[in-house]
C-alpha positions in Angstrom: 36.3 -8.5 -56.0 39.6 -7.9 -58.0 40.7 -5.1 -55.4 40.5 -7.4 -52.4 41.9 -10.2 -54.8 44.9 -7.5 -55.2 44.8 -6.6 -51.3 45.0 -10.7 -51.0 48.4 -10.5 -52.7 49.8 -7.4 -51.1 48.9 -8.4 -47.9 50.9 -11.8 -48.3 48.7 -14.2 -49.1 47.2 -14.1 -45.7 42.8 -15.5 -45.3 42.7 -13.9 -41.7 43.3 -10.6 -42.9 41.0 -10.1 -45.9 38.6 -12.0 -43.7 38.8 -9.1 -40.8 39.3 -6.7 -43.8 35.3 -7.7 -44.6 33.7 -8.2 -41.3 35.1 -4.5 -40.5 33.8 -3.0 -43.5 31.1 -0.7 -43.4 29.5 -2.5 -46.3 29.3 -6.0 -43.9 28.0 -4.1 -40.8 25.1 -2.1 -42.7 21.7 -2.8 -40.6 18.9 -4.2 -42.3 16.3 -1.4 -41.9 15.0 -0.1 -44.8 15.5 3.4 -45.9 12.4 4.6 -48.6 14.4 7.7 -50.8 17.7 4.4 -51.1 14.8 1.9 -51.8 13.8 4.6 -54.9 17.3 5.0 -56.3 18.6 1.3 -55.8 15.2 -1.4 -55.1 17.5 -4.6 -55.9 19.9 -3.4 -53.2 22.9 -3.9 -55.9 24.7 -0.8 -54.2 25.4 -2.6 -51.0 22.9 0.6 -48.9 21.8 -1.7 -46.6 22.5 -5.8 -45.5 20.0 -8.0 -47.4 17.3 -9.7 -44.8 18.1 -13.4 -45.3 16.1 -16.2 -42.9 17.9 -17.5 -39.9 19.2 -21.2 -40.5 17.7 -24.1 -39.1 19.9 -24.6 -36.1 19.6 -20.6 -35.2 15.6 -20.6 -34.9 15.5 -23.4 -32.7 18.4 -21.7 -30.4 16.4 -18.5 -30.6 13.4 -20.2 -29.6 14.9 -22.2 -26.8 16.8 -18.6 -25.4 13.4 -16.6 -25.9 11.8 -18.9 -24.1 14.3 -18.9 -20.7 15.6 -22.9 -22.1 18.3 -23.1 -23.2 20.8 -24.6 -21.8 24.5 -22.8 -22.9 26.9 -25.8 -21.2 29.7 -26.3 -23.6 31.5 -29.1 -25.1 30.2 -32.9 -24.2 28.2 -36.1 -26.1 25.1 -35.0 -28.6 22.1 -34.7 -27.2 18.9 -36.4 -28.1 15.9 -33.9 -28.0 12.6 -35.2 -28.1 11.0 -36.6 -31.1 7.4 -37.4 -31.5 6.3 -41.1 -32.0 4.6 -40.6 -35.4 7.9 -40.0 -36.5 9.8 -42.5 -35.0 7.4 -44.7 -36.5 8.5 -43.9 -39.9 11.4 -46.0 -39.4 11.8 -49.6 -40.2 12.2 -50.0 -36.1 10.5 -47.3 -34.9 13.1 -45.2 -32.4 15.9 -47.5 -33.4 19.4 -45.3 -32.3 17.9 -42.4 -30.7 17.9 -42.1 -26.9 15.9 -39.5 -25.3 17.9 -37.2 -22.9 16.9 -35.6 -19.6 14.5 -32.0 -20.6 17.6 -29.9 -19.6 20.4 -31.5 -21.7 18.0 -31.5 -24.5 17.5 -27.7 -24.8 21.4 -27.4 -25.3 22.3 -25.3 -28.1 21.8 -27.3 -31.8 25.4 -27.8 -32.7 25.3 -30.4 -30.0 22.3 -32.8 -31.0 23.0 -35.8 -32.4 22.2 -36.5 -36.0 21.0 -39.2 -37.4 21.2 -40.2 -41.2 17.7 -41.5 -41.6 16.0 -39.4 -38.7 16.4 -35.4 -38.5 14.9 -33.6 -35.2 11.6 -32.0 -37.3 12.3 -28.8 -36.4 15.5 -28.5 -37.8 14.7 -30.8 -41.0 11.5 -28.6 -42.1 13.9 -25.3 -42.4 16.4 -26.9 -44.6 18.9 -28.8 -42.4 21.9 -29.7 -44.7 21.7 -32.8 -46.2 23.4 -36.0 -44.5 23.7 -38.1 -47.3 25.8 -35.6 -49.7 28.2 -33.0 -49.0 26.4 -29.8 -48.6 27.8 -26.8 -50.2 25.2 -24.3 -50.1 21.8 -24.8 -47.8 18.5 -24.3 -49.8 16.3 -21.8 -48.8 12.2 -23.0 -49.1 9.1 -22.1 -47.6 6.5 -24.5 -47.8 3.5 -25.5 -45.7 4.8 -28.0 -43.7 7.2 -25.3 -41.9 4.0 -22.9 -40.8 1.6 -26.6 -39.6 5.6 -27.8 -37.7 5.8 -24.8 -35.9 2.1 -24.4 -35.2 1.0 -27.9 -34.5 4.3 -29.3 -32.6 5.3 -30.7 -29.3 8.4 -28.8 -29.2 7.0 -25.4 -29.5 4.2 -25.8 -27.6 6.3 -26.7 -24.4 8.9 -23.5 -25.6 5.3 -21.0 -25.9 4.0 -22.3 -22.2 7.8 -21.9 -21.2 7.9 -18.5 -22.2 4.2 -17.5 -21.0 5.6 -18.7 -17.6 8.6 -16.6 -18.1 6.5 -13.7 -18.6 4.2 -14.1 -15.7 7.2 -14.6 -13.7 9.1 -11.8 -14.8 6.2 -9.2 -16.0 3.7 -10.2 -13.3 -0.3 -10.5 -14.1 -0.9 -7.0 -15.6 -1.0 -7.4 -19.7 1.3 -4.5 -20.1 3.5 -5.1 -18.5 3.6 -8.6 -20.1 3.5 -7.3 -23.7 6.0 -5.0 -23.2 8.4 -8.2 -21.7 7.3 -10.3 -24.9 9.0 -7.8 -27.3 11.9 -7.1 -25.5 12.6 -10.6 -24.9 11.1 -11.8 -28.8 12.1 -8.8 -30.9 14.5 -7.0 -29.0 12.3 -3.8 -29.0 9.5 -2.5 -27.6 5.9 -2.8 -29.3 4.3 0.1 -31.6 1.0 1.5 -29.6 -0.7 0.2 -32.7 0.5 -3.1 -31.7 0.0 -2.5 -28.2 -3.4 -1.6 -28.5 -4.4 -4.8 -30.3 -2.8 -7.3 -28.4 -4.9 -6.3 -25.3 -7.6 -6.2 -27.3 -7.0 -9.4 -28.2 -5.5 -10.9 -24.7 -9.1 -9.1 -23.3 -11.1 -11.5 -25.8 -9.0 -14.2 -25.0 -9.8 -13.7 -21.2 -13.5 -13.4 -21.8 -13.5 -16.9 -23.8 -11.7 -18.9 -21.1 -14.0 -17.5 -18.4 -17.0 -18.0 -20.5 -16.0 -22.0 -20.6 -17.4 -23.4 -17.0 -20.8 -22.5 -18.1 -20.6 -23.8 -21.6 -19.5 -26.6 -20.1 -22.3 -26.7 -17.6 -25.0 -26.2 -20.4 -23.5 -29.2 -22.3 -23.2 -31.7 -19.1 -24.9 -35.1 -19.6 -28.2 -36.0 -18.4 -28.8 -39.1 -15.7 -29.5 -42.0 -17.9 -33.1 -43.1 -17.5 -31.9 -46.6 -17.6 -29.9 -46.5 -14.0 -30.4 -44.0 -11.5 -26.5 -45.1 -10.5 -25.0 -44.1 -13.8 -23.6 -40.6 -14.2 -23.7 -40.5 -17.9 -26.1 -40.7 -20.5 -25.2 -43.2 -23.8 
């Protein structure tokens, strides 16, 4: 800190140029991968070896989800956008979907610097990862994990549309075979390609998966309703 505080003065006084100085650096452009023998000599990572994981903010993971899943919609500059908001939370407020519109499916999945926001109603996905604040200045964003963040982003409307987008992206770009589909999921997901530990057990798991949903007509079958003994003309049993 005091020699770029020193390079700030020699350099004239001028933010643009420490500001390249840094992002340049080799420090700032370290991967993340971890590295065992530096992990030995410096665990805390208070030498700078590598750059520090840190969780994607709010407005990133819903982009990233949107783009993995084929959506998102990269228009620039216009009005906010109103994504979709489910009606037990519109019915927290005092008039339940008061000032928020709903906008057509495409402008919705526009990138999450351009939705609207609302001082008493966040989109849910963006509020559970620690949106900023809208009723204080925000200098710093919290970073939390609780439980609402895993039962959001298992149990919500929005990713379930963005999951059956992206199965439909798969099949369209992968075809049927499983592979082949795995393979796509990475690449698209991780920007990698799967370990053959992981490969293996996703088809194990996609071949259970398969056997389930076949085995359903005849569960279903064994479970149909009698006749009622009542009426001859009624289908269904009471």
């Amino acid at each position: 800190m005091d020699w770029l505080a020193c390079d700030f003065v020699a350099g004239g006084w001028q933010i643009k140029r420490v500001q390249r100085l840094m992002v340049l650096s080799q420090t700032y452009r370290m991967a993340s991968t971890a590295n065992l023998v530096a992990e030995k000599v410096d665990p805390t990572g208070t030498l700078m070896w590598r750059f520090r994981p840190q969780r994607m903010d709010a407005e990133t993971v819903r982009d990233a989800i949107l783009a993995v899943s084929g959506r998102l919609n990269l228009a620039p500059s216009g009005p906010g956008v109103y994504p979709k908001i489910s009606r037990e939370v519109l019915e927290t407020q005092s008039r339940p979907g008061d000032g928020w519109h709903t906008s057509e499916p495409s402008q919705a999945a526009r990138r999450s610097v351009y939705v609207f926001v609302k001082r008493t109603l966040l989109v849910p996905e963006l509020e559970v990862l620690d949106f900023p604040s809208t009723e204080e200045a925000c200098e710093q964003r919290v970073v939390s994990t609780v439980a609402p963040q895993a039962l959001t982003f298992l149990n919500g409307e929005f990713i379930h549309e963005q999951a059956q987008a992206f199965a439909q992206r798969l099949s369209a770009e992968a075809g049927d075979a499983s592979a082949a589909q795995i393979e796509a999921a990475y690449r698209l997901a991780f920007s990698r390609s799967p370990s053959e530990q992981e490969r293996a057990s996703l088809l194990e798991f996609l071949s259970k998966q398969q056997a389930q949903i076949e085995a359903i007509p005849r569960v279903s079958s064994l479970l149909r309703p009698r006749a009622s003994r009542r009426s001859r003309h009624c289908a269904w049993c009471c």
